[in-house]
N, C-alpha and C positions, 0 to 999 in steps of 0.2 A: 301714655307715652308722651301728650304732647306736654302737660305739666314737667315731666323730667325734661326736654326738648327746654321749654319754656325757663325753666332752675336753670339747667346748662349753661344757657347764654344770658344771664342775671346773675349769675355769680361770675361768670366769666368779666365781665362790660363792670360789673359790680369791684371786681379786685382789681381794675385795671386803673381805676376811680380813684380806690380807698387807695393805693398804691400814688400815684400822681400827687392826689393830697394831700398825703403826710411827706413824701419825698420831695414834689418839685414847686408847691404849691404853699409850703411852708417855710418862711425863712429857717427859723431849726433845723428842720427832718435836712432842708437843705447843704446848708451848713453843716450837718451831722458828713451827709454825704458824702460833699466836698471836701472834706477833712480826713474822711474815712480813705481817700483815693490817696491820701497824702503815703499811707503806706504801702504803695506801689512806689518800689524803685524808679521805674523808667518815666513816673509821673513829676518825683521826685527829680528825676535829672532833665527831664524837659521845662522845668521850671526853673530849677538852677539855670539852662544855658537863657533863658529869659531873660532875668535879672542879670546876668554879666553882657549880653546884649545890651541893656540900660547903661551899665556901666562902663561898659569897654567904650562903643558906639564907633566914633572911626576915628578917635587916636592911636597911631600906632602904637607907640610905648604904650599903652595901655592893652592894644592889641597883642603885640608882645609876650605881656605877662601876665592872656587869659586863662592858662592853665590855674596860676595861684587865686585868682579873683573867682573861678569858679569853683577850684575848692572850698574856698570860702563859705560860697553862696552854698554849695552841699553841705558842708559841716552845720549851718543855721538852718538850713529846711530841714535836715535830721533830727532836728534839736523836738522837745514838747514846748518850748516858748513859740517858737514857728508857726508848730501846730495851731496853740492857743492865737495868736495873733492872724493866721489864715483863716480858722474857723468864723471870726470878727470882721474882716473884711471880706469876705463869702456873704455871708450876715446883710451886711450895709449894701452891697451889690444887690441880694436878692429886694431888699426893701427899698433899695432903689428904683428897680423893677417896678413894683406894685402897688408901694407906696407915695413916691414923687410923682411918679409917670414920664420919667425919662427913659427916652428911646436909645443911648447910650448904654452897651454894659461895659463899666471900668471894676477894674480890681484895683482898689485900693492898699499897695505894700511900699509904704511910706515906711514904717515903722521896723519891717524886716528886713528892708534897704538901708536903714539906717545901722543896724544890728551888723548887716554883713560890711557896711564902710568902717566901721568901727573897728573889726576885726581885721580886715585890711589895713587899716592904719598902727593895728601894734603888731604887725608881721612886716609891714610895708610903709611907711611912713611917708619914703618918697614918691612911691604911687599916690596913695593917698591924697596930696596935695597936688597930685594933676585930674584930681575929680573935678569938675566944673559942681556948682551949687545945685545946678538943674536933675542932675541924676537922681538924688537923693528922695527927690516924690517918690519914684518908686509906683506910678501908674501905668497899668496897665489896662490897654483898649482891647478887650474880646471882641467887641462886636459894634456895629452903629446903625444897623439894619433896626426899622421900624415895624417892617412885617414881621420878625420876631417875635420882639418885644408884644406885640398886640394879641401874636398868636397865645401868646404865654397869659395875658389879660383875657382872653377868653374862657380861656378856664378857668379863671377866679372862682367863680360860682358850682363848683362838682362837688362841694362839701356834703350836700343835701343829698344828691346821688349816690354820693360814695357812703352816706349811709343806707339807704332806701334800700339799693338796691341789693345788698346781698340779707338784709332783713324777706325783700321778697322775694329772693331765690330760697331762701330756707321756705318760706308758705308755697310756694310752688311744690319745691324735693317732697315736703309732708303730704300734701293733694295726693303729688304720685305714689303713693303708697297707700295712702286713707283709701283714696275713692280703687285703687288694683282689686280686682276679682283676688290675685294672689299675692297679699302683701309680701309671703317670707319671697318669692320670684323676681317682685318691685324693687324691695330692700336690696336684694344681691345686685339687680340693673343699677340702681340710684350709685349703690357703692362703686362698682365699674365703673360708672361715667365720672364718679370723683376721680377717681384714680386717671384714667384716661383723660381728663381734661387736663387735671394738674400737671401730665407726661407732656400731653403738646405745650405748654404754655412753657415748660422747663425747656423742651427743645428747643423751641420760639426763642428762647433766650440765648442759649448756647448757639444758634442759628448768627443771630441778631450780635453776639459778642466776636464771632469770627466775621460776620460781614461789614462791624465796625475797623476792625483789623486790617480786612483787607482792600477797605476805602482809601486809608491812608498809608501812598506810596511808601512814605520814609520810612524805615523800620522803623527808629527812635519814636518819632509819634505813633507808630502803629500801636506798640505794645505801652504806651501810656492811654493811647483813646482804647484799648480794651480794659485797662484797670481801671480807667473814670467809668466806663462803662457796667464793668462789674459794680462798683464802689454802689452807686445809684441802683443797679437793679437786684442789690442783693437783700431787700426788705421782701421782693415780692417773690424771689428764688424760695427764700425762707416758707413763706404763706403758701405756694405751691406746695412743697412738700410736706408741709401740715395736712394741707388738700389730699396728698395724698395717700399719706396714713391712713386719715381718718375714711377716705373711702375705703383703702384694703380692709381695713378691721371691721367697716361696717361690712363688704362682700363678705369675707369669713364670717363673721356672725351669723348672717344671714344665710350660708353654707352648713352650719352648724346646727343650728335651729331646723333646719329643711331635715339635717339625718337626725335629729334626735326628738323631733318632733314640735312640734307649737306649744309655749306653756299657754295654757288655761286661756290666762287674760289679753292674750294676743292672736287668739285663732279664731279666725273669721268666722258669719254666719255657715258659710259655705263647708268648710273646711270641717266644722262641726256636724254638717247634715250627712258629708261623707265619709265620718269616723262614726256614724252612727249606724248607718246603712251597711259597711263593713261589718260591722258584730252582728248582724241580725243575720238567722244561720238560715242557709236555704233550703225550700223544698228538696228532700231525696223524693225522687220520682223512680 
């Protein structure tokens, strides 16, 4: 028991590792992510009113006519050039992070600010020419917090864990079963605990997606910080339910096996001395 005990929480601490390190720990996986969120609507329209923020700022005629300048902005975040060009400055952001060592996170949308002035100016011309020069950076400040950033720098190094560890959750699961008086009994425990662990971590999620929700007052950001939220944690939703399969199918096997009986090459000493002692017929007295 303590072997499975011991698997349990090394695959668990294990996928939480490999999960962080391909998703938040990698510019890619990152970038994958952050990209991935773009198809969420309400992600989609809290970025749009961002960029017309930049744009509008406090001209009124500008103000005026933020209905048109944020359809704008919506029409190019819809766009796959968007896409492609966010994925790139997600990109540059995360390796800014890790790789510069600046405590600043800026989003870089020079070039999708550009896109959506452009379009503004062959629907609007004369808006267009009361854009000041400054809008067209198109930077945006997430954050300036250094406790962050460092936290984020601490985990640089899980690469090694996040292989390690579910390497030694699989030798732990095997113990528990090798050294079990009753392996086909171990086998159906081991699979249970797949199963059951994969359940809470899925919950954890769905948990954790609705307490992101309802962190944030505004509706409008609510239901985008749950689609960023999904977007990120749907590599390890995926891996859970992998988890999970493969425990049910292992319990049924193991359920299987127990009615049909142990083949040959997998019944223990034990298990042999009392299919033995069965057939040997007893004294009539």
């Amino acid at each position: 028991m303590s072997f499975l005990v011991l698997g349990a929480f090394l695959l668990l601490l294990g996928a939480l590792l490999a999960w962080a390190n391909a998703t938040l720990f990698d510019s890619e996986g990152f970038a994958n992510a952050a990209s991935d969120s773009l198809q969420n609507e309400a992600v989609q329209d809290r970025l749009a009113t961002r960029l017309t923020d930049r744009i509008v700022a406090d001209d009124p005629e500008r103000a005026r006519l933020r209905p048109l300048i944020e359809g704008a902005s919506s029409a190019i975040i819809d766009s796959s050039q968007f896409e492609a060009l966010f994925r790139e400055a997600v990109e540059r952001l995360h390796t800014r992070v890790f790789d510069e060592d600046r405590n600043d996170l800026i989003l870089d949308l020079t070039e999708a600010t550009a896109r959506i002035l452009e379009l503004i100016e062959r629907t609007a011309p004369e808006l267009a020419a009361r854009i000041p020069p400054e809008v067209e950076s198109g930077v945006i400040t997430i954050s300036e917090s250094d406790f962050r950033t460092r936290l984020i720098r601490l985990a640089d190094g899980v690469s090694f864990l996040a292989f390690a560890l579910p390497v030694l959750s699989v030798v732990a699961f095997a113990g528990s079963v090798y050294f079990a008086r009753n392996r086909n009994a171990a086998a159906f425990r081991l699979g249970m605990t797949l199963s059951g662990l994969a359940a809470v971590v899925l919950l954890a999620l769905m948990l954790g997606g609705a307490v992101v929700g309802e962190t944030v007052r505004d509706p409008a950001n609510s239901s985008a910080a749950e689609g960023i939220w999904w977007a990120f944690m749907d590599s390890l939703r995926v891996t859970m339910r992998l988890v999970a399969l493969l425990g049910a199918a292992l319990a049924v096997g193991a359920w299987w096996v127990a009615h049909r009986g142990w083949p040959r090459g997998l019944a223990t000493p034990d298990s042999g001395r009392d299919a033995a002692h069965a057939r040997v017929p007893r004294r009539q007295t």
